[in-house]
OpenMM code with the backbone's topology and positions (N, CA, C; nanometers):
from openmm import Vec3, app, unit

residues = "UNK UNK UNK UNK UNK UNK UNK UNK UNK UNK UNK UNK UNK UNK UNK UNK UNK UNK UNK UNK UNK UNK UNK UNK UNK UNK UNK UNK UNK UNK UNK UNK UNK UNK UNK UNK UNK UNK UNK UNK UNK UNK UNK UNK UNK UNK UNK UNK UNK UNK UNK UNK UNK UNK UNK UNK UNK UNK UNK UNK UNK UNK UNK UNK UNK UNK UNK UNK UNK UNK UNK UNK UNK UNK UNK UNK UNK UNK UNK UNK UNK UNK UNK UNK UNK UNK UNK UNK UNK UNK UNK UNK UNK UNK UNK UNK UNK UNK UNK UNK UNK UNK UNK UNK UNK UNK UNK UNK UNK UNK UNK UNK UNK UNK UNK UNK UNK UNK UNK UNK UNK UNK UNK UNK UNK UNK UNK UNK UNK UNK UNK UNK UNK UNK UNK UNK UNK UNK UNK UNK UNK UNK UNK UNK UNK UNK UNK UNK UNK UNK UNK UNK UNK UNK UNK UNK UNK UNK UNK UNK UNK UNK UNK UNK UNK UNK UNK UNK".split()
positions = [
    Vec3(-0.7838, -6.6817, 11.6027),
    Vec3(-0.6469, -6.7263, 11.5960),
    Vec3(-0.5760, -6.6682, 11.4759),
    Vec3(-0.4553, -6.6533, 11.4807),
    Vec3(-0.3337, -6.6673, 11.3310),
    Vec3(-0.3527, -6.7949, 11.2539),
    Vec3(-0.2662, -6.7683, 11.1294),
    Vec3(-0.2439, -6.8611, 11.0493),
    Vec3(-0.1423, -6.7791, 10.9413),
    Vec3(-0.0669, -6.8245, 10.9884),
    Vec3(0.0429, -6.8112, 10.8629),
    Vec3(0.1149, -6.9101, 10.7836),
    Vec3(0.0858, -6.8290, 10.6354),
    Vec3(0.0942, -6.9353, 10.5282),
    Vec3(0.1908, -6.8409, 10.4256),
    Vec3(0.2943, -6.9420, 10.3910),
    Vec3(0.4095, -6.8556, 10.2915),
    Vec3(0.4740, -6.9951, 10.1844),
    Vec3(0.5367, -6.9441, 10.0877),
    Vec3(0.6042, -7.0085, 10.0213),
    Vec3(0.6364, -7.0034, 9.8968),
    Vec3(0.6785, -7.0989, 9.8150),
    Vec3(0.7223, -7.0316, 9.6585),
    Vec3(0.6925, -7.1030, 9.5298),
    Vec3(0.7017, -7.0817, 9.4568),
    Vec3(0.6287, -7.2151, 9.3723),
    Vec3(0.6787, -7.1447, 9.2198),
    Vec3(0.7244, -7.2254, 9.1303),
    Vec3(0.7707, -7.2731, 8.9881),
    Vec3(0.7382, -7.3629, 8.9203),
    Vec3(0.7151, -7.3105, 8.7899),
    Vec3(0.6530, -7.3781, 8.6612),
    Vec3(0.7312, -7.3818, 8.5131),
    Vec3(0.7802, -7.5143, 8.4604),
    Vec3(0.8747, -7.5093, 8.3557),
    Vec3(0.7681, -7.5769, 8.2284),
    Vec3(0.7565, -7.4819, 8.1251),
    Vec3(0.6520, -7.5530, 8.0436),
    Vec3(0.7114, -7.5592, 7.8861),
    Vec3(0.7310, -7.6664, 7.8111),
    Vec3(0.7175, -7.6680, 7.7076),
    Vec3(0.5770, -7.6639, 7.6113),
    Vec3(0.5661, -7.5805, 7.5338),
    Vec3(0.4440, -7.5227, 7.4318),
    Vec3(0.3942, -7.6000, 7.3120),
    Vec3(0.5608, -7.6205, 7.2332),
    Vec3(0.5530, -7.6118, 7.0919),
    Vec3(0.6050, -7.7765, 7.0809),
    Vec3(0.5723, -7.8169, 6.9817),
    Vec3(0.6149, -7.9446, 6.9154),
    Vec3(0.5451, -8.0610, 6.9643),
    Vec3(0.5900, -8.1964, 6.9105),
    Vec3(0.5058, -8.3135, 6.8973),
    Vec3(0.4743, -8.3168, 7.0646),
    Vec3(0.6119, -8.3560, 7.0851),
    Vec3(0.5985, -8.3300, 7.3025),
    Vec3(0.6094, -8.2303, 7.3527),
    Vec3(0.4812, -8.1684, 7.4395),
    Vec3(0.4797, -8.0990, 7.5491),
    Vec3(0.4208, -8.1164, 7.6572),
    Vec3(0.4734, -8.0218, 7.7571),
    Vec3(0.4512, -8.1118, 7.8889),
    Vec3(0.4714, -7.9935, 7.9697),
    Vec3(0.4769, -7.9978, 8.1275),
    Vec3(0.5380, -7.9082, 8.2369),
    Vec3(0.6008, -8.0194, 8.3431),
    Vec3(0.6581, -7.9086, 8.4071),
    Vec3(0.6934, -7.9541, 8.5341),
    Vec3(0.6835, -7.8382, 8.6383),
    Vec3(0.6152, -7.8755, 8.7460),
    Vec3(0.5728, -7.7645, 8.8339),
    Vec3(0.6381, -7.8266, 9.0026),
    Vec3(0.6502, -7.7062, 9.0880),
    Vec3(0.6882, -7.7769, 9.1777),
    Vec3(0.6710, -7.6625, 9.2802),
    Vec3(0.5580, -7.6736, 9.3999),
    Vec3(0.5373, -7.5940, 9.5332),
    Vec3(0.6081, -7.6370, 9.6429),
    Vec3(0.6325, -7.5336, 9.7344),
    Vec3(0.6677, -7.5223, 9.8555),
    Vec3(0.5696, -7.4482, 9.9322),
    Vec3(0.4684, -7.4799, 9.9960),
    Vec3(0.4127, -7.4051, 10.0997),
    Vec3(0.3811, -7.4599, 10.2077),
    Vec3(0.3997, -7.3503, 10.3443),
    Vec3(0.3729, -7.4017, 10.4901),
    Vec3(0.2627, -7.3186, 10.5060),
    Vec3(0.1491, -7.3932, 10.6164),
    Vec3(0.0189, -7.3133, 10.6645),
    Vec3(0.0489, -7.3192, 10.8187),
    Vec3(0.0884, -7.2758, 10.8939),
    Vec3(0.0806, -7.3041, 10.9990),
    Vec3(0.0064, -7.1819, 11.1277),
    Vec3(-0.0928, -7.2623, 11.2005),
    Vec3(-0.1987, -7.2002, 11.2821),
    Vec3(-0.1392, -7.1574, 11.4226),
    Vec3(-0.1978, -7.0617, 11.5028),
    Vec3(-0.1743, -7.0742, 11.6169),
    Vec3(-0.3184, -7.0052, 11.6804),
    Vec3(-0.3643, -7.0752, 11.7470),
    Vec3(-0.5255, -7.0425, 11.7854),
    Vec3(-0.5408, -7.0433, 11.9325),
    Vec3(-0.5411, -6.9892, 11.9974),
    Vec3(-0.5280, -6.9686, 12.1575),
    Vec3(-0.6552, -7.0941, 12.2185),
    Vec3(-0.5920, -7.1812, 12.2549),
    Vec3(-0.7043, -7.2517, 12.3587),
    Vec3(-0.6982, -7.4144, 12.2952),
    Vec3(-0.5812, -7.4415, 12.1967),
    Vec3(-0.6188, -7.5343, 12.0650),
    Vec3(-0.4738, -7.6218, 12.1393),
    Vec3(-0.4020, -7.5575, 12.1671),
    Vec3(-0.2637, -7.6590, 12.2569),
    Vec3(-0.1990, -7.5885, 12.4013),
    Vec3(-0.2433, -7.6309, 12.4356),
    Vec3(-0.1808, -7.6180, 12.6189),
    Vec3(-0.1057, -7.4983, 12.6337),
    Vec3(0.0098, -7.5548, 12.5499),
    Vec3(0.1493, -7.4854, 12.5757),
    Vec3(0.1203, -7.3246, 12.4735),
    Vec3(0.0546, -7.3017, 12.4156),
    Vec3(0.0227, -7.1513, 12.3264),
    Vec3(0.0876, -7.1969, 12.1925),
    Vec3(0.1551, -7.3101, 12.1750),
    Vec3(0.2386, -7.2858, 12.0417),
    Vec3(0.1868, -7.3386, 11.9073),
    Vec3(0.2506, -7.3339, 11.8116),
    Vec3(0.2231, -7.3160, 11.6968),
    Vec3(0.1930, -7.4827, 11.6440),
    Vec3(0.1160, -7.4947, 11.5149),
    Vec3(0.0970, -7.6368, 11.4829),
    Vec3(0.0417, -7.6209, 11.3372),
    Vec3(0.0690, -7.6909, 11.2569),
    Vec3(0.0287, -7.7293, 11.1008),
    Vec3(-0.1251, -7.7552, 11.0839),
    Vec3(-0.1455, -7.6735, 11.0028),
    Vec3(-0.3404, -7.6248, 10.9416),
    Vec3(-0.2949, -7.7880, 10.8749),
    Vec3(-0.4780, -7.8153, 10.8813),
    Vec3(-0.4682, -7.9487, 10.8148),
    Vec3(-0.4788, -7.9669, 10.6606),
    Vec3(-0.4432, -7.8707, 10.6152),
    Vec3(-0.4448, -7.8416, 10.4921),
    Vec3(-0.2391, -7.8237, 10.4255),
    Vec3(-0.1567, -7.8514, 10.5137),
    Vec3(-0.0717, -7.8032, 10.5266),
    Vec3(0.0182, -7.9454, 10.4152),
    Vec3(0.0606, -7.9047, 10.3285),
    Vec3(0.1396, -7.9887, 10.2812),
    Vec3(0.2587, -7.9197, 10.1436),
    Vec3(0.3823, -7.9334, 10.2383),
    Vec3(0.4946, -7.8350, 10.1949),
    Vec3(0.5425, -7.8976, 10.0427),
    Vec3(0.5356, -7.9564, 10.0218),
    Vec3(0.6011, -8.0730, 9.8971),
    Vec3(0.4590, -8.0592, 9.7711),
    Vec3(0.4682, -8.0533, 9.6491),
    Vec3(0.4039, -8.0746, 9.5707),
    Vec3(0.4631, -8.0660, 9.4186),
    Vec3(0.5144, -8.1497, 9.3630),
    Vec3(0.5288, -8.2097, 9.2420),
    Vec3(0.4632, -8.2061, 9.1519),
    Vec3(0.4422, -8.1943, 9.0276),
    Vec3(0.3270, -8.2506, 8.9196),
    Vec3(0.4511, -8.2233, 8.7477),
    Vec3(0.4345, -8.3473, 8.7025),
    Vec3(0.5461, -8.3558, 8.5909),
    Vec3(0.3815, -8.3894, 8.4669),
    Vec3(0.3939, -8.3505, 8.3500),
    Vec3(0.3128, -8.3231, 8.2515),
    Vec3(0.3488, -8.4051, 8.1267),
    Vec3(0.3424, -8.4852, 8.0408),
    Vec3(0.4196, -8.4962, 7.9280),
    Vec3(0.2921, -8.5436, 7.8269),
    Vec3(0.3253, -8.4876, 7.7138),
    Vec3(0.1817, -8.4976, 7.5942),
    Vec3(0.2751, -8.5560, 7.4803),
    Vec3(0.2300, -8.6783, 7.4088),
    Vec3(0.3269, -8.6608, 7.3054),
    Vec3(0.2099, -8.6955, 7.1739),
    Vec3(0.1979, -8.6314, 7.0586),
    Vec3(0.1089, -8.6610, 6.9375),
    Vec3(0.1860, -8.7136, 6.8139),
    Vec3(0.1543, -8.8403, 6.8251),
    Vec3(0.1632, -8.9059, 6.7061),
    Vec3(0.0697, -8.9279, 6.6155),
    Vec3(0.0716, -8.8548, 6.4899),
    Vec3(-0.0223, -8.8577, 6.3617),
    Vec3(-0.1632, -8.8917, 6.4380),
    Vec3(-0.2678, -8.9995, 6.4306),
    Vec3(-0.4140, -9.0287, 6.5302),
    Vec3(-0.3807, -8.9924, 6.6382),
    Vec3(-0.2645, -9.0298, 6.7140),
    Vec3(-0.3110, -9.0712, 6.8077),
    Vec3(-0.1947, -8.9594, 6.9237),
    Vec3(-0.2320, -8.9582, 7.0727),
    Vec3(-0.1829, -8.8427, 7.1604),
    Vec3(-0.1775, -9.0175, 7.2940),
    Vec3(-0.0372, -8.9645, 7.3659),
    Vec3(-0.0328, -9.0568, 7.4769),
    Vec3(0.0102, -8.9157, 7.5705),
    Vec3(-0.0537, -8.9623, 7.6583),
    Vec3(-0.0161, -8.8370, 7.7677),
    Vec3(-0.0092, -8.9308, 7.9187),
    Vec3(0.0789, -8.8601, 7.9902),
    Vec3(0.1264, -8.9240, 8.1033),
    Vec3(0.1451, -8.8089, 8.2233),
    Vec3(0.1101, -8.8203, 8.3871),
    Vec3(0.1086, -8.7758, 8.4900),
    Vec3(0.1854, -8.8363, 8.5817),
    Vec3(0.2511, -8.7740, 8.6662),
    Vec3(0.3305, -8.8148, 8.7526),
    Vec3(0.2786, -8.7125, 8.8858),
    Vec3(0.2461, -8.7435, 8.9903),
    Vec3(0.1720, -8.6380, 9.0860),
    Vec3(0.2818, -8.7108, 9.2846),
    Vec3(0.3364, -8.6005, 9.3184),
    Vec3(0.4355, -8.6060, 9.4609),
    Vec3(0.3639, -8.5445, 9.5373),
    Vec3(0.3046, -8.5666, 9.6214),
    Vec3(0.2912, -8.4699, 9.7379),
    Vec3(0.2909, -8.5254, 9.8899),
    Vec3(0.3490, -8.4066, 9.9536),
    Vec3(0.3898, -8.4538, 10.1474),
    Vec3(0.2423, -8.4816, 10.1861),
    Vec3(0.2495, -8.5843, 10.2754),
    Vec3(0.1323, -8.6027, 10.3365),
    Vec3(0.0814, -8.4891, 10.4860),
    Vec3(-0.0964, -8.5034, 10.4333),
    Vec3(-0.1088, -8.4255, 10.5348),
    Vec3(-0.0937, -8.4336, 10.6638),
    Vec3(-0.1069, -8.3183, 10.8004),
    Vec3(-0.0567, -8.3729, 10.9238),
    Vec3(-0.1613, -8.4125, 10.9424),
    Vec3(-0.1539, -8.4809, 11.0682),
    Vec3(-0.2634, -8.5822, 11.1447),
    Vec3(-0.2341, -8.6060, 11.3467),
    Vec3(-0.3272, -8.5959, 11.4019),
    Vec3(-0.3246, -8.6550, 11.5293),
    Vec3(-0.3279, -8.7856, 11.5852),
    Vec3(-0.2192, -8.8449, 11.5947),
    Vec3(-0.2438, -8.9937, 11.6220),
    Vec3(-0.2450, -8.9958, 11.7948),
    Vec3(-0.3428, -9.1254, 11.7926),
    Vec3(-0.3089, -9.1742, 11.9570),
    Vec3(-0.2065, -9.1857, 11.9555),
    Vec3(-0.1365, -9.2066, 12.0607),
    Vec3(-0.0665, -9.2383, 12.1034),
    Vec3(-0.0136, -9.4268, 12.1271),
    Vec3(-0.0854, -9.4110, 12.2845),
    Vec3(-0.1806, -9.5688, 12.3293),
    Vec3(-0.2707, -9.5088, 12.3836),
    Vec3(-0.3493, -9.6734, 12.4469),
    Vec3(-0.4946, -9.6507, 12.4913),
    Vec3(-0.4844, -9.7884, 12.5648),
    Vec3(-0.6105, -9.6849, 12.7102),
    Vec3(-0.5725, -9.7741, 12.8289),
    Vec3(-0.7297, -9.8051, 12.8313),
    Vec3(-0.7840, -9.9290, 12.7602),
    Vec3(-0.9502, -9.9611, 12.7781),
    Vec3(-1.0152, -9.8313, 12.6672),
    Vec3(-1.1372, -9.7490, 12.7259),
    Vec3(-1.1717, -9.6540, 12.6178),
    Vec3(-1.1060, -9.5380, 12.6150),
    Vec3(-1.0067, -9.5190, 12.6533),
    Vec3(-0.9555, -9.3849, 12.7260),
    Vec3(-0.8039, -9.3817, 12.6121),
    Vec3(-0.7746, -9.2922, 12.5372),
    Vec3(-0.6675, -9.2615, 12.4547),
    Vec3(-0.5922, -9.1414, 12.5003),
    Vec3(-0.4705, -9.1483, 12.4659),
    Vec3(-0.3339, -9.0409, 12.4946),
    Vec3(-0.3205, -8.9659, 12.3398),
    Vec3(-0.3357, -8.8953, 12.3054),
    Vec3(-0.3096, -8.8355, 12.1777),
    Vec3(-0.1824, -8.7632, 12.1757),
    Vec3(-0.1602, -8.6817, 12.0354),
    Vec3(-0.0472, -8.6674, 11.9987),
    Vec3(-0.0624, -8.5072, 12.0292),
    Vec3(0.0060, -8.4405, 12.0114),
    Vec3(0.0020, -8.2948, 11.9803),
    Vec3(-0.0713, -8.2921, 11.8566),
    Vec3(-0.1882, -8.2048, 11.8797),
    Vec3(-0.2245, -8.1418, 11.7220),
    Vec3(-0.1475, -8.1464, 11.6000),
    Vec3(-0.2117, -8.2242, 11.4804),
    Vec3(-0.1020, -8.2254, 11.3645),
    Vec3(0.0438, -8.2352, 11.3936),
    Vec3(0.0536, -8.3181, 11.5176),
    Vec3(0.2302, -8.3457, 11.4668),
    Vec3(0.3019, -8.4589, 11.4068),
    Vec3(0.1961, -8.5644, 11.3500),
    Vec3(0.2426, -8.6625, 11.2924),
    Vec3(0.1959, -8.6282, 11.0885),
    Vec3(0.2495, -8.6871, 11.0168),
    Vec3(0.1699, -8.6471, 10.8967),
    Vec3(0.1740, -8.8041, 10.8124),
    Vec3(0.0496, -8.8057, 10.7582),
    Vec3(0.0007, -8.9409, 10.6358),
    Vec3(0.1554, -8.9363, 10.5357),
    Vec3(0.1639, -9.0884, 10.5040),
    Vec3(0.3159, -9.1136, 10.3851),
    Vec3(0.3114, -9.0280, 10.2915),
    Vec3(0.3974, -8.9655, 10.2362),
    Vec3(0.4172, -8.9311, 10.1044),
    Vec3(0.3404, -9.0443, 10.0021),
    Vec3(0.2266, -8.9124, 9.8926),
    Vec3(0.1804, -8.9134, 9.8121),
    Vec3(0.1962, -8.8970, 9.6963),
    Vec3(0.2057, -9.0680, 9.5942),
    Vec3(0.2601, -9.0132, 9.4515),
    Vec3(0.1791, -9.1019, 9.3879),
    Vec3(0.1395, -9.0796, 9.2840),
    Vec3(0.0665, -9.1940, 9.1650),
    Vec3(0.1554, -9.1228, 9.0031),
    Vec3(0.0896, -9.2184, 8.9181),
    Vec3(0.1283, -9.1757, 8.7707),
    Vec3(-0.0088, -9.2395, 8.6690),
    Vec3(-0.0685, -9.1478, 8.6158),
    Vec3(-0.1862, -9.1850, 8.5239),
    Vec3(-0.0825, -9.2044, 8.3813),
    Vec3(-0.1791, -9.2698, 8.3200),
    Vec3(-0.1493, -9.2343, 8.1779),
    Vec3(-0.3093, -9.2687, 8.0854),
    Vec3(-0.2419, -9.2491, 7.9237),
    Vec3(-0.3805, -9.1979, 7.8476),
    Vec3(-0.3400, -9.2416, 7.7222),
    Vec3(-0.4371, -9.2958, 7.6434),
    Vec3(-0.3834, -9.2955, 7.5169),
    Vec3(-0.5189, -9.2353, 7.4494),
    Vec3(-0.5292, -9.2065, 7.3025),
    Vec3(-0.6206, -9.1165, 7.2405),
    Vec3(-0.6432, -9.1405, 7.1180),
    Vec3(-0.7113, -9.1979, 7.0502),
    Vec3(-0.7113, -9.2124, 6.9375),
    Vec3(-0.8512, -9.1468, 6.8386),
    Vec3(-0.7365, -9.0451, 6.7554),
    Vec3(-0.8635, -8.9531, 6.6779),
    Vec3(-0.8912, -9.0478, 6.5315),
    Vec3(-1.0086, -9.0392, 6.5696),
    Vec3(-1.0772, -9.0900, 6.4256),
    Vec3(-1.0676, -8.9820, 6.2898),
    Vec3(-1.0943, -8.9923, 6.1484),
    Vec3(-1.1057, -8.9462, 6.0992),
    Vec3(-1.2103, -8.8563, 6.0588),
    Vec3(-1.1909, -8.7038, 6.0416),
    Vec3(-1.2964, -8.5947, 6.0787),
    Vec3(-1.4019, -8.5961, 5.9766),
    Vec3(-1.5183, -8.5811, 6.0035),
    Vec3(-1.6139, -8.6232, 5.9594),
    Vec3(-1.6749, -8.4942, 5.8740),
    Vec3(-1.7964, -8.4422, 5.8213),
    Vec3(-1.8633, -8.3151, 5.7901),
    Vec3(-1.9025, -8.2231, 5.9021),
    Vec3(-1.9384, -8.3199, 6.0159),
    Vec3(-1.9896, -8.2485, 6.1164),
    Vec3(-1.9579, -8.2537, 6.2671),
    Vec3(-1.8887, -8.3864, 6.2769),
    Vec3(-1.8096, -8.4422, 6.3815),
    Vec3(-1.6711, -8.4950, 6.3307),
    Vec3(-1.5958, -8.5280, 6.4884),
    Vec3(-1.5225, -8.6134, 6.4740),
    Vec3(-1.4801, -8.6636, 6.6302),
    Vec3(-1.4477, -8.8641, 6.6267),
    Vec3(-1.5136, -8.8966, 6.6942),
    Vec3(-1.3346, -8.9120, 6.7939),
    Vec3(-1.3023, -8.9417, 6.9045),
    Vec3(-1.2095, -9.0385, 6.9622),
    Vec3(-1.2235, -9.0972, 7.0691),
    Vec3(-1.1621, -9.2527, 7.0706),
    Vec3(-1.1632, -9.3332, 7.1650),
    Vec3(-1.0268, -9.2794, 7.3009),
    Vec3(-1.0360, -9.2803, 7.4139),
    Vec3(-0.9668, -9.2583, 7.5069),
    Vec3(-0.9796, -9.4255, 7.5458),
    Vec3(-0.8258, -9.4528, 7.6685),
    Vec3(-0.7806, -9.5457, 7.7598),
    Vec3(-0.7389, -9.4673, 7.8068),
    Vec3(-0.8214, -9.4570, 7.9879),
    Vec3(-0.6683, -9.4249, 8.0570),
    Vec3(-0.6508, -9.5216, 8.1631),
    Vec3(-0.5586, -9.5183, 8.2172),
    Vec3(-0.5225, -9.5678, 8.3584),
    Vec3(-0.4863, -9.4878, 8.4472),
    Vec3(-0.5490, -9.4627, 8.5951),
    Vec3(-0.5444, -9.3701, 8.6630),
    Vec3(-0.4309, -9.4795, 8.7836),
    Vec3(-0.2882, -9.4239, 8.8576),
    Vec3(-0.2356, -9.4743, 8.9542),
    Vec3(-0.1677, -9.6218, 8.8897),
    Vec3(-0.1129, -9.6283, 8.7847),
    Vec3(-0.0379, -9.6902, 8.6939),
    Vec3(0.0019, -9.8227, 8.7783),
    Vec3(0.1097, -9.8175, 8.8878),
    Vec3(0.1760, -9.8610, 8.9431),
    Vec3(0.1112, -9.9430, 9.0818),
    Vec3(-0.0735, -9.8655, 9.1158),
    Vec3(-0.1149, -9.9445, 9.1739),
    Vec3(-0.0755, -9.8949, 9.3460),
    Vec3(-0.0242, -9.7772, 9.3304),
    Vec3(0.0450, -9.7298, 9.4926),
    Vec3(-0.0818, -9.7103, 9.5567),
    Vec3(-0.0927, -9.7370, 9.7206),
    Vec3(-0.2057, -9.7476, 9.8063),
    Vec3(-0.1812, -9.6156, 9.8753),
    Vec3(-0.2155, -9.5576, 9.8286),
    Vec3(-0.1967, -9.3882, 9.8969),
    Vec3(-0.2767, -9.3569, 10.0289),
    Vec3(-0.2524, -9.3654, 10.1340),
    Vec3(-0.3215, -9.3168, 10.2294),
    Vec3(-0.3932, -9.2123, 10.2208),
    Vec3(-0.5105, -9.2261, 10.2188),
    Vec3(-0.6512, -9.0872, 10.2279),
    Vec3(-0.6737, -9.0457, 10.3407),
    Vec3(-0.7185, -9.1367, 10.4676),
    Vec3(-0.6784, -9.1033, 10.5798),
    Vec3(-0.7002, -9.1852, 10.6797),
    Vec3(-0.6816, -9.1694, 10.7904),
    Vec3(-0.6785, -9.2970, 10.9211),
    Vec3(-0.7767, -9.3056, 11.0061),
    Vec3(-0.8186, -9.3768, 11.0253),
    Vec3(-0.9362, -9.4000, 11.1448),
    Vec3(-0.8806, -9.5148, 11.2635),
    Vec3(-0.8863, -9.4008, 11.4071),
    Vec3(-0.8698, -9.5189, 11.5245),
    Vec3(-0.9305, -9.6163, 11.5143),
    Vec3(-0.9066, -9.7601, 11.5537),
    Vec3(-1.0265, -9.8192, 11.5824),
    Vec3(-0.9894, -9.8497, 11.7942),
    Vec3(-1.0504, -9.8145, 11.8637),
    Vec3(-1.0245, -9.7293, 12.0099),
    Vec3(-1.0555, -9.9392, 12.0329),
    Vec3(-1.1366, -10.0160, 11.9955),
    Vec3(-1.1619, -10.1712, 12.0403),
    Vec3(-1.0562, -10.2197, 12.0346),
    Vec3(-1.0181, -10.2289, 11.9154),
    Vec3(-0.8929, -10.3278, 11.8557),
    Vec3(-0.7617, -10.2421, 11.8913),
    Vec3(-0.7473, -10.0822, 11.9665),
    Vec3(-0.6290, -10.0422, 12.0023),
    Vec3(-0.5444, -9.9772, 11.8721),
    Vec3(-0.5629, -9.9757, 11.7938),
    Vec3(-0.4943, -9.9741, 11.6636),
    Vec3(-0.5136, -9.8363, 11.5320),
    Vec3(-0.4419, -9.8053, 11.4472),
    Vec3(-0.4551, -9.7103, 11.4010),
    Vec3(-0.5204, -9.7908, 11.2716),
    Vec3(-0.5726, -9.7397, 11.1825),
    Vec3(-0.6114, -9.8620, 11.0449),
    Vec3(-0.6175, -9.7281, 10.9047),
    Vec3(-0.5162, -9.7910, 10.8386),
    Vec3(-0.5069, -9.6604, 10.7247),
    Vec3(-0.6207, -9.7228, 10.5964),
    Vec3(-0.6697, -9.6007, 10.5535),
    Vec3(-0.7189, -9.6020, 10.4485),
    Vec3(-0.7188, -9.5446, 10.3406),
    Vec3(-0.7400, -9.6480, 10.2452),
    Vec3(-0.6648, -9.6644, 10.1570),
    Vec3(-0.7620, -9.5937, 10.0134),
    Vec3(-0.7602, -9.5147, 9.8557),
    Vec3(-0.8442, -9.5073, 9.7783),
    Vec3(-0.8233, -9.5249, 9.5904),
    Vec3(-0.8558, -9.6192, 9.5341),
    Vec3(-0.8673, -9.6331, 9.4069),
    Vec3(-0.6796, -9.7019, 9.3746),
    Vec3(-0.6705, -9.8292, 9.4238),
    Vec3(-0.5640, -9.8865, 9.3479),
    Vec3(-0.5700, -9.8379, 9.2131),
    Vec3(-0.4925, -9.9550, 9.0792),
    Vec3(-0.4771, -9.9609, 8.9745),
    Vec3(-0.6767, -9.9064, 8.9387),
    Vec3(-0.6623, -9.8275, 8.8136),
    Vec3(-0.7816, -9.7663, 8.7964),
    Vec3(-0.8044, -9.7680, 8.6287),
    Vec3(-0.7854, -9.8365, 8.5407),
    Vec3(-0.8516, -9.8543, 8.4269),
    Vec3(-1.0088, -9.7985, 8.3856),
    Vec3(-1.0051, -9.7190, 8.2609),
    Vec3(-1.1214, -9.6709, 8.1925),
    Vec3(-1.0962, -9.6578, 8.0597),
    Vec3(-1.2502, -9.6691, 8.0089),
    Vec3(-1.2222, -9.6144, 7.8582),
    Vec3(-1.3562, -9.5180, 7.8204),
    Vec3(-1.3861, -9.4419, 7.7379),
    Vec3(-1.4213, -9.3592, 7.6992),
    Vec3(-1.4685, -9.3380, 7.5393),
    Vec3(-1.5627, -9.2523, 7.5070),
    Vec3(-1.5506, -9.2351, 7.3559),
    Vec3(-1.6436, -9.0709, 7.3815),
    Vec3(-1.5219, -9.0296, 7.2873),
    Vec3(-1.5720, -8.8658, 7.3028),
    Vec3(-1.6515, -8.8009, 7.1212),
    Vec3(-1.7556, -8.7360, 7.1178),
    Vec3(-1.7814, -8.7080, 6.9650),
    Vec3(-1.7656, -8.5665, 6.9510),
    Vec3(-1.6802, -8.4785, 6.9219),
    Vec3(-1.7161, -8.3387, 6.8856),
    Vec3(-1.8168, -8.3140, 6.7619),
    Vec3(-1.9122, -8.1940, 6.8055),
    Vec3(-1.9999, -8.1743, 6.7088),
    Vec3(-1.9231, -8.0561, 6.6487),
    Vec3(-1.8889, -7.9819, 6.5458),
    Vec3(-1.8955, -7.8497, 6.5051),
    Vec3(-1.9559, -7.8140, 6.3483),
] * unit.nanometer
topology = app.Topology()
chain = topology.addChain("A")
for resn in residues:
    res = topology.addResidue(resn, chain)
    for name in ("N", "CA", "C"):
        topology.addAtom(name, app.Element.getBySymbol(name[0]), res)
């Protein structure tokens, strides 16, 4: 089969000073056409296909300590949903023509450097991964008994901590 995949993509980065950060932002389409894969010969979205992608960066260092923060957008991938279903027997969709919700979380981090030692020096990390706790769809499973589509779901609100030692 084909597969054609195109698109454009930009990156805005600050370097220098207490805050730096980026902001990046893709556009790309994958789209397949594989002889024998849809009835009609036509074209349909690789499941890898997701046109939208976001990612915002921000670092800021205060004297010990560094807070850094993520912000992450992306289109959801396509997917084949039933339709309905008559007993065990299901109606499906066209190949990839439905796609999972839009995908966004926001981590953050805080950092605290200890004072440098002769041979080390040590810091404590916090982060929180998905800040806000958003239930991001990973992906769907029929259940063909109960008739029904059932999304699933991965890593609500995500708290950790850490302690890092550099040797040099």
């Amino acid at each position: 089969g084909n597969n054609n995949s195109f698109g454009f993509e930009f990156l805005l980065q600050k370097q220098k000073g207490t805050l730096t950060g980026w902001v990046s932002y893709t556009y790309s389409r994958s789209i397949n056409n594989i002889k024998g894969i849809l009835d009609n010969g036509s074209v349909y979205n690789a499941n890898h296909d997701k046109p939208h992608i976001l990612n915002i960066t921000a670092n800021k260092r205060i004297k010990k300590w560094e807070l850094n923060g993520v912000f992450v957008l992306q289109s959801g991938r396509p997917i084949t949903l039933p339709l309905y279903t008559v007993g065990i027997i299901s109606l499906y969709s066209e190949r990839n023509e439905y796609r999972l919700p839009l995908y966004h979380r926001m981590d953050i981090s805080f950092i605290h450097y200890q004072k440098k030692r002769k041979h080390f020096q040590g810091s404590w990390m916090i982060s929180i991964y998905n800040v806000y706790s958003r239930r991001n769809v990973y992906n769907v499973q029929f259940n063909p008994v109960k008739g029904r589509v059932d999304y699933l779901n991965l890593f609500p609100i995500l708290p950790f901590a850490s302690y890092k030692v550099e040797i040099f």
